[in-house]
C-alpha positions as CSV (number, residue, x, y, z in Angstrom):
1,X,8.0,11.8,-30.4
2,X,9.3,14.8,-32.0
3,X,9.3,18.3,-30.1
4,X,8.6,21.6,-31.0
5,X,12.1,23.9,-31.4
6,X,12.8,25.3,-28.5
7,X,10.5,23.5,-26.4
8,X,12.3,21.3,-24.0
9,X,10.7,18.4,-21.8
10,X,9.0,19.1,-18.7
11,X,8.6,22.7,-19.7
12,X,5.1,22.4,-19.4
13,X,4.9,20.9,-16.1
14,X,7.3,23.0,-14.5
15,X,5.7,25.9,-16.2
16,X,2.4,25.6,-14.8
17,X,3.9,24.5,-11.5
18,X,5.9,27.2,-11.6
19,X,3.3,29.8,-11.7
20,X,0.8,28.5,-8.8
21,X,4.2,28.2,-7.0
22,X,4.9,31.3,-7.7
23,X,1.1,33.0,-6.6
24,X,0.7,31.2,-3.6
25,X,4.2,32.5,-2.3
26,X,2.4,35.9,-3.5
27,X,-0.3,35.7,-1.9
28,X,1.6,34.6,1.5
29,X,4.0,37.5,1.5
30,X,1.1,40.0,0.3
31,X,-1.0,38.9,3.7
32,X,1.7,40.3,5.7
33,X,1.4,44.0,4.8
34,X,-2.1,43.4,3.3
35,X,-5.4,41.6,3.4
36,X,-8.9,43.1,2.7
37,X,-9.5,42.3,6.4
38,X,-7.9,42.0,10.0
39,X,-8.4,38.2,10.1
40,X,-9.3,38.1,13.7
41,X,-11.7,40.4,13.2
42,X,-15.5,39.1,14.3
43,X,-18.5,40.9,13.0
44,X,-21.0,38.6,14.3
45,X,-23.9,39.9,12.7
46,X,-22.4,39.2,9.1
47,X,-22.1,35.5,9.8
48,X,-22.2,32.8,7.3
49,X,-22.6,35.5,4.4
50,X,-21.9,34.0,0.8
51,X,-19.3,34.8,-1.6
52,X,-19.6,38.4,-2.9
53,X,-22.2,39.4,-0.1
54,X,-19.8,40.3,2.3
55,X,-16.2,40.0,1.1
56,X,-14.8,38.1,-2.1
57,X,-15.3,35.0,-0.4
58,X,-17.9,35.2,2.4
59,X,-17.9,35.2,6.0
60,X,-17.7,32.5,8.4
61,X,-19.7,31.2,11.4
62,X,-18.1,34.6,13.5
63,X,-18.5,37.3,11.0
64,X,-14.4,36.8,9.9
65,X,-13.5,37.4,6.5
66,X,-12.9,34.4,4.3
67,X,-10.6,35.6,2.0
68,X,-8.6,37.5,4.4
69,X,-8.0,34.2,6.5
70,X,-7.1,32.3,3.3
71,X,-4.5,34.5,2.7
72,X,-2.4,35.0,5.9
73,X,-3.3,31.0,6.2
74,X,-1.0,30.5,3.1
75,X,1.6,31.9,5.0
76,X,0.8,30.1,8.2
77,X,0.9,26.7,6.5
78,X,3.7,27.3,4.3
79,X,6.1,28.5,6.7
80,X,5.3,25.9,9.0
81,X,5.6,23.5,6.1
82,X,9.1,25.2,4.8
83,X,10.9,25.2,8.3
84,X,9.5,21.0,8.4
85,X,11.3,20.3,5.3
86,X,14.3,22.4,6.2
87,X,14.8,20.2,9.0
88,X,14.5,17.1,7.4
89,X,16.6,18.5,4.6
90,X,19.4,19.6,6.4
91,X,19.2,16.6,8.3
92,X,18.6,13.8,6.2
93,X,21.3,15.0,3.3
94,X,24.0,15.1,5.6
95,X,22.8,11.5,7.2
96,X,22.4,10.3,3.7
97,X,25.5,11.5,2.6
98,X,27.4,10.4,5.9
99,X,26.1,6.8,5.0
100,X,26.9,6.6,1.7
101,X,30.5,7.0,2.7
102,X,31.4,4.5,4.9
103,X,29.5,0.6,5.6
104,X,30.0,1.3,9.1
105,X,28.0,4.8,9.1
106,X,25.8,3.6,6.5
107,X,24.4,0.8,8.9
108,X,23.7,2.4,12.0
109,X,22.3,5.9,9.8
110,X,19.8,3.7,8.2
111,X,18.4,1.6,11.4
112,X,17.9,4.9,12.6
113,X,15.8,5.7,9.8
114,X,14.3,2.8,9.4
115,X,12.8,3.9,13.4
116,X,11.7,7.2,12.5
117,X,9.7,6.2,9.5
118,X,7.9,3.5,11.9
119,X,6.9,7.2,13.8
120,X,4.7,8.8,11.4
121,X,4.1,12.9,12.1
122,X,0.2,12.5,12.5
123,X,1.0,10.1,15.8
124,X,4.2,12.2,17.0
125,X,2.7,15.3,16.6
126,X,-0.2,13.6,19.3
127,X,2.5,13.0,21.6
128,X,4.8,15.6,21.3
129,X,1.3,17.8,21.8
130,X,0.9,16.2,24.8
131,X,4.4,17.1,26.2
132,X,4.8,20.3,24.6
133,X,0.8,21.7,23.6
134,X,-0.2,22.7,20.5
135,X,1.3,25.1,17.9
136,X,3.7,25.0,14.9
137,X,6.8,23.8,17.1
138,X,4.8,21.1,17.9
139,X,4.2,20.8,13.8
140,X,7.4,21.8,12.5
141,X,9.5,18.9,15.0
142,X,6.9,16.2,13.8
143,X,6.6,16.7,10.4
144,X,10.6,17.7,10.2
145,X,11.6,14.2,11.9
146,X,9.5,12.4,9.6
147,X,11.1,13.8,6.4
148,X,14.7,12.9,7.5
149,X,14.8,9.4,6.7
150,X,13.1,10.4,3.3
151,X,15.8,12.6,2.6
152,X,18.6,10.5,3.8
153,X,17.5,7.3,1.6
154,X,17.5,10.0,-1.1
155,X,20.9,11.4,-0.8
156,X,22.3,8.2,0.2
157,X,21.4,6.6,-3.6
158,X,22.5,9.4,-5.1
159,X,25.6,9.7,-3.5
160,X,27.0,6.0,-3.7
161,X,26.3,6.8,-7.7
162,X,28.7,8.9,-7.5
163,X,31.4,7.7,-5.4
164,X,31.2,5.1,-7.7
165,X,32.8,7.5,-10.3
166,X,36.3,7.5,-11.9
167,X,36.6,11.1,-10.8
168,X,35.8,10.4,-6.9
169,X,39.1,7.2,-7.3
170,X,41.3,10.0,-8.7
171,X,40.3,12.3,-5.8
172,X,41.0,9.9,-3.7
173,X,44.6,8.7,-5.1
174,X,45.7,12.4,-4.7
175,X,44.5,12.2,-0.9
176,X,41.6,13.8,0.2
177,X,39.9,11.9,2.7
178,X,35.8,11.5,3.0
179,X,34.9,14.9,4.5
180,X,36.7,16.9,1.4
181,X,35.5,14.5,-1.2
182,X,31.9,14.8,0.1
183,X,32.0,18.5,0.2
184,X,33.8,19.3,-3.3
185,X,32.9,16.4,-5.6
186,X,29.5,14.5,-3.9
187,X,27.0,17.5,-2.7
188,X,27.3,19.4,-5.5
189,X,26.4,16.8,-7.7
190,X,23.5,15.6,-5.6
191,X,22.2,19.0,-5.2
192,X,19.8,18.8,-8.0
193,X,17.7,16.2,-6.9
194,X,17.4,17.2,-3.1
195,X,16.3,20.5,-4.8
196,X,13.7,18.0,-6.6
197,X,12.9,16.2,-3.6
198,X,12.4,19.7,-1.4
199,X,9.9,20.7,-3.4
200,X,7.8,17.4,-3.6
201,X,8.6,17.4,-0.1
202,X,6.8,20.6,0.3
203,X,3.8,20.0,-1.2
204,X,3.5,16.5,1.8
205,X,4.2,19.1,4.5
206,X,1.7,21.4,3.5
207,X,-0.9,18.2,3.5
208,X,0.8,16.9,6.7
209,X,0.0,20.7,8.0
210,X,-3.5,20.9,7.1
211,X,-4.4,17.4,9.1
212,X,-2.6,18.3,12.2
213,X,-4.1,21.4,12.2
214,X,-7.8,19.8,11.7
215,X,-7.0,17.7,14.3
216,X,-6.0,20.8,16.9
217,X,-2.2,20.2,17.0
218,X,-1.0,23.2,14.6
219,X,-0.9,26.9,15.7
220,X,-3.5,27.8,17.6
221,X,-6.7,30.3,17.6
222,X,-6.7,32.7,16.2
223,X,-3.8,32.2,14.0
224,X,-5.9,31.2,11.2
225,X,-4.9,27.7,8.9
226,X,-6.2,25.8,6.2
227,X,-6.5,22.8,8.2
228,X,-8.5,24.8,11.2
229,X,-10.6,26.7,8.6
230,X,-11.7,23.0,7.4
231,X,-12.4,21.6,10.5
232,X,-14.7,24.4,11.7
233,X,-16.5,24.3,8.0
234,X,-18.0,20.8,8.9
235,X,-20.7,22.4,11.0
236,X,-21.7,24.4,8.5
237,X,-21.5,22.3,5.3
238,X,-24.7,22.7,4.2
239,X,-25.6,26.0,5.5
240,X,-22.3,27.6,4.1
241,X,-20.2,25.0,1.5
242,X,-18.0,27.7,0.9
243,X,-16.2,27.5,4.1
244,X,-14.9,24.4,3.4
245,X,-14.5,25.1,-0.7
246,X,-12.2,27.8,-0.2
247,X,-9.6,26.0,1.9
248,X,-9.9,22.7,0.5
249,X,-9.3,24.0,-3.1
250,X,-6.3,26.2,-1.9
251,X,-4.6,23.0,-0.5
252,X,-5.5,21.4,-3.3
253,X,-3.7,24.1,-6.0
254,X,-0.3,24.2,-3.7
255,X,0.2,20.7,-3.1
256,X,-0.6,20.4,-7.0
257,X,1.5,23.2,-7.9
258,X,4.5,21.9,-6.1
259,X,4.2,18.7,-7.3
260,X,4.2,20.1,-11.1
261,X,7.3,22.4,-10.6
262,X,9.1,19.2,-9.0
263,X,8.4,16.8,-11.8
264,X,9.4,20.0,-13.9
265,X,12.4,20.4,-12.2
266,X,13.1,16.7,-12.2
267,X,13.0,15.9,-16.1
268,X,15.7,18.9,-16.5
269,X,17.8,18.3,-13.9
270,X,17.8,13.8,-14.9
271,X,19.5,13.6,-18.0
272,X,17.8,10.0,-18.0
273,X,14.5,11.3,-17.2
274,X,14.9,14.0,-20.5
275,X,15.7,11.6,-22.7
276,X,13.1,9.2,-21.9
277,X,10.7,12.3,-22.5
């Protein structure tokens, strides 16, 4: 299939994923100096007032403003979601790395792994709420552990490609050991697709957010969250659908942004993946 000058694959994904990237992290740093109300504000006579009747998007069952809760929500859920995937990025490249080195590391790294994914963050986060109480430590440690061994099988494929290289047997002739060659010839080459795999990532945290905070185990009242602001919708489904619209379409348009700008970022960064485009 021919293409357009100057357009490249994956352009339009990354684009488009690009851009609701790009608002929600707007809208989550414009909540911090500004929202059209305090969120924890309660007017309980304006209850369960529609879109437009009292505030852009309504009220809810105590007279808070919709709108105002989406907003510093965003940021609530995505910087719980971003310090989850730092974790388990940080962690699971150097495991990943670490195992692709040496048989000996590479064994015991992925048994471990192999454990935590048998631990998923819905059931730790249950018991790590029951030692530790809700809130986004509680969140952050659950979802993070669970993304380690994602990141580590990750890194660990990518970087036995490339000690497979010519470059990585010269390196080693002119003798630098493992630690050197991993830190000047395998992470930066690998960097590209943890980038890629951050950002999918992401977009699972921010899901992986939302459920434990509709089950209770995210931050807690009145730090408002997507996950909360659906689970107290369900009450009111048919007396107020927009309580649930609003937050269940904003999880929807991050987790599909994210997943746009990664298979964006994927196709240019995968000389394969272009090609094949």
């Amino acid at each position: 299939m021919r293409l357009r000058r100057g357009w490249r694959p994956g352009s339009g994904a990354l684009l488009v994923g690009g851009i609701l990237t790009a608002c929600l992290v707007g809208i989550a740093l414009l909540s911090l100096v500004w929202t059209p109300e305090d969120p924890a504000r309660m007017r309980i006579l304006q209850k369960l007032k529609g879109p437009l009747v009292s505030g852009l998007l309504g009220t809810d069952h105590l007279g808070r403003d919709v709108a105002s809760m989406l907003m510093r929500g965003a940021f609530n859920s995505l910087t719980t979601a971003f310090a989850a995937v730092a974790v388990g990025a940080v962690l699971g490249t150097l495991a990943g790395v670490a195992a692709a080195a040496g048989p000996k590391c590479d064994a015991v790294l992925m048994r471990i792994c192999d454990a935590l994914f048998a631990l998923p963050p819905i059931l730790s986060a249950i018991m790590l709420g029951a030692l530790l109480g809700p809130g986004a430590l509680t969140a952050i440690v659950a979802i993070g552990v669970f993304m380690i061994p994602v990141f580590a099988r990750v890194t660990r494929g990518a970087a036995m490609q490339i000690w497979a290289r010519e470059y990585i047997m010269a390196a080693r002739m002119a003798g630098k050991g493992p630690v050197r060659i991993t830190a000047e010839h395998v992470l930066p080459n690998i960097a590209g697709q943890v980038i890629v795999q951050v950002t999918i990532q992401l977009a699972m945290a921010i899901l992986t957010e939302a459920g434990l905070s509709f089950l209770g185990l995210g931050l807690p009242p009145p730090a408002p969250t997507w996950g909360r602001m659906l689970a107290e919708s369900q009450t009111y489904l048919l007396q107020a659908p927009h309580l649930a619209l609003a937050p269940g379409l904003a999880i929807a348009a991050a987790v599909l942004g994210l997943n746009l700008l990664g298979d964006g970022l994927a196709v240019r960064l995968d000389p394969r993946r272009r090609q094949a485009s």
